[in-house]
N, C-alpha and C positions, 0 to 999 in steps of 0.2 A: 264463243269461248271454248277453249280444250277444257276436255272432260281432265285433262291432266292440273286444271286449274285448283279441282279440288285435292291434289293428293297432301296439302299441308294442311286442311282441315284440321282442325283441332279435336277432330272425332276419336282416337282410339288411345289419346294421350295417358297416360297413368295421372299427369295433374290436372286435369279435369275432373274441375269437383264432380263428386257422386250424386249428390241431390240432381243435378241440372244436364248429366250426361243424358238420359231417356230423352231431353229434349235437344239436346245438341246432336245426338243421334239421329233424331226422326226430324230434323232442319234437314241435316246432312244428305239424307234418302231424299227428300221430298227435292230439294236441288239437283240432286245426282241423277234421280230419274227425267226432270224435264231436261236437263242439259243432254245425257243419252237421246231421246225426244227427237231433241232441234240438232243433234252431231251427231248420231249414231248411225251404220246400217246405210241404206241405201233408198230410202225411199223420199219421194218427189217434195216440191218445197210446200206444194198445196195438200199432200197427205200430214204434215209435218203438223204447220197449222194447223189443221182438224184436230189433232191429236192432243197439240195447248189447248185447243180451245176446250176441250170437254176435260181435260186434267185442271182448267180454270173455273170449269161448271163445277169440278168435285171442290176443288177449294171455297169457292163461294157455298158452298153444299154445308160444309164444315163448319164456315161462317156463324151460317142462319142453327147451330144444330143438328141439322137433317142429316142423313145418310151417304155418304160418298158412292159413286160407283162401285160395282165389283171389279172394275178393270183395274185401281191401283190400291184394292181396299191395304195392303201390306204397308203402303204409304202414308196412305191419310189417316188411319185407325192410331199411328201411334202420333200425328201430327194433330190428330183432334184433340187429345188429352193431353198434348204439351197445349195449346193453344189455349185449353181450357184452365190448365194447371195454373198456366205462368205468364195466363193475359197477354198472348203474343199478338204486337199490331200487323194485323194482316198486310198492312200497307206495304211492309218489306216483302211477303212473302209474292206480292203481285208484282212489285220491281224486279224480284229477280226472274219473275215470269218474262214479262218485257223483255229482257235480257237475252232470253230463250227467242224468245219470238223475233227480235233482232238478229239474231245470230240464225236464225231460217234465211232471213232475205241476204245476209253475206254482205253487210256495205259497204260503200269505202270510205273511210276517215279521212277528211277534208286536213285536218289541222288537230291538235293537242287539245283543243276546247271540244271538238267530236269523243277527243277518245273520252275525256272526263265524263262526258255524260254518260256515256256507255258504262264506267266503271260508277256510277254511280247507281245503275240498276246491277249490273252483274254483279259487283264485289262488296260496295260500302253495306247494303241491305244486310251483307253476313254480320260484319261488326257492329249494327246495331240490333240485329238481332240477340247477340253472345251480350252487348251492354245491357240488355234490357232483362236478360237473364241472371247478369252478375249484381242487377239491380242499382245500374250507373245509368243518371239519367240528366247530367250537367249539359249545356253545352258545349263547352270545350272539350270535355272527353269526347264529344260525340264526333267535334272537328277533328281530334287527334286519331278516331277511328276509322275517319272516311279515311284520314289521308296514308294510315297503315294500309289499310284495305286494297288501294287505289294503288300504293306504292307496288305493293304484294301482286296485283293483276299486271302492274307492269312490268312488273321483271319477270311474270311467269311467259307475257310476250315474247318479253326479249330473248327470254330462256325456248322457246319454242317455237322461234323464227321461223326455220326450217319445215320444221315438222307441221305446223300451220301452212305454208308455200304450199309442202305439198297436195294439199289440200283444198287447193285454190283459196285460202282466208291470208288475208294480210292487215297488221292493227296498224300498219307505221303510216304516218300523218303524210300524207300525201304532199302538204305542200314544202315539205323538207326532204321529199323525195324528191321533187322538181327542184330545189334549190341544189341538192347534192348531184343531180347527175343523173339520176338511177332513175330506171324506167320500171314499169308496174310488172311488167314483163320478164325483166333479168331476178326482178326477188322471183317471181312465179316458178321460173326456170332454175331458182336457188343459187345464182350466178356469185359468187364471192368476190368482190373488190374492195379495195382497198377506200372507195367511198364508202362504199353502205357497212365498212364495219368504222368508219367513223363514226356515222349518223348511230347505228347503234351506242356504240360510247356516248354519248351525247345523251340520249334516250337512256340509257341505263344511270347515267348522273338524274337523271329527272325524277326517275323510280326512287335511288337514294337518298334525294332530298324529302323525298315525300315520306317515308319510310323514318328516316331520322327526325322530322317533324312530329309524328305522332309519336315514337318510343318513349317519351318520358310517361304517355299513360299505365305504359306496363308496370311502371314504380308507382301510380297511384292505385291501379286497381289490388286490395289486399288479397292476403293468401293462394291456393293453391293457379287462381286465374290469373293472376299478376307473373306468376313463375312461367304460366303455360303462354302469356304475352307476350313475356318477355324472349321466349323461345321462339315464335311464331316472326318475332322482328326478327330478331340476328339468322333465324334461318333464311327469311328475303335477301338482308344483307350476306349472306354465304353465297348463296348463289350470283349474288350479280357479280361478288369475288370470281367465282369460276366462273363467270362469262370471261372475264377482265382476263383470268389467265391463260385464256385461249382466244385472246385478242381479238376479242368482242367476235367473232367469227361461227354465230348460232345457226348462219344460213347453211352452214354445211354439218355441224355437228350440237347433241342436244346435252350442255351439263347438267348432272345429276348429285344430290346428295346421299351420302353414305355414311355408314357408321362410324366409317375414320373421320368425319366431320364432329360426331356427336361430342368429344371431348371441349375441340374449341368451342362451340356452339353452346354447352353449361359452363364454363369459363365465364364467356364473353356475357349470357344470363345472367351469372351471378355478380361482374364486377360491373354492370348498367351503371351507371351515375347520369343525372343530368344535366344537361352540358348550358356552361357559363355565359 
């Protein structure tokens, strides 16, 4: 996962409610550090490891009470008191460990049912996380979350094609790689053709189906979190906008949002309707 997956966190928001920011803050850290962890720096995939594992001893540590290590105590001190606060199920915060520890061995995604699993530790764990906080606990919100979440890590793919290549990581489904044409090699080499920004196109409709599936939660969840939902959709959907108008073409260049976005982007927040 790019550590650039978090920059649309919902951490620094002005509408993030206040009660629940200390915890959506200290989610935010405790993620941002094992994702650094498993992407950061330079060291070997069996130091990387070590490094979850005993960041997973501190969490279990937390679990039971006990003490976390001093090595991320700035982590887990404000993660213990959101956990105790606000009854957080540990169970997500070990998914998105998973996530980490997947993203150490580098793999390659066979097909579209690969990548979901992956986005089901990496990214849905966030949204239920933020549900369990806003105190939404239906099933269907919870479907509508994954599939925000899941939409959201998609397009941050597609938005970071390149910039992952060069890196040796690639999320695109291998076997629509081999149906298009495109060898494992020419994404690696960041090669631009006019396949693989089809296949992107393609991949970028999947994101915003997934994405436009879940938006009408943003209209159920009330007050200040439903407004900050609602932002957090239409800003995926912006983005995959600028992939689109740079014809799909991320292996060579990386779209970015800006403050001349921010007007359409509470516009579009404020006129949501849900669709017929």
């Amino acid at each position: 996962m790019s550590v650039d997956h978090y920059e649309n966190f919902p951490v620094a928001s002005v509408l993030c409610p206040p009660t629940i920011r200390p915890a959506v803050v200290a989610i935010y850290h405790f993620a941002r550090t094992a994702d650094d962890i498993a992407d950061e720096g330079a060291a070997p995939p069996a130091e990387r490891h070590a490094a979850l594992a005993a960041y997973r001893a501190d969490l279990q540590a937390v679990e039971r009470g006990a003490a976390p290590s001093a090595r991320w105590a700035p982590v887990f001190a404000p993660l213990a008191a959101a956990m105790e606060r606000y009854a957080l199920p540990p169970i997500w915060l070990h998914r998105l460990l998973d996530a980490f520890v997947q993203d150490v061995d580098n793999p390659a995604y066979a097909d579209r049912a690969q990548i979901l699993r992956y986005c089901s530790r990496s990214a849905d764990p966030v949204g239920r996380l933020l549900l369990h906080l806003y105190g939404v606990h239906d099933a269907e919100s919870e479907r509508r979350a994954d599939a925000i979440c899941t939409g959201l890590q998609l397009a941050n793919f597609w938005q970071d094609l390149g910039l992952d290549a060069s890196r040796g990581r690639v999320y695109l489904p291998h076997d629509e790689l081999a149906a298009a044409g495109i060898t494992l090699d020419e994404v690696l080499a960041r090669q631009d053709t006019p396949a693989l920004r089809r296949l992107v196109h393609e991949l970028c409709a999947w994101a915003e189906s997934l994405l436009r599936d879940g938006a009408p939660l943003a209209l159920d969840v009330p007050g200040r979190a439903g407004w900050e939902l609602r932002l957090v959709v239409q800003g995926g959907l912006r983005v995959l906008e600028r992939i689109a108008r740079m014809n799909h073409a991320t292996i060579s260049a990386r779209p970015t949002l800006g403050a001349t976005d921010l007007p359409a982007l509470l516009w579009r927040a404020a006129t949501m309707r849900r669709p017929r």
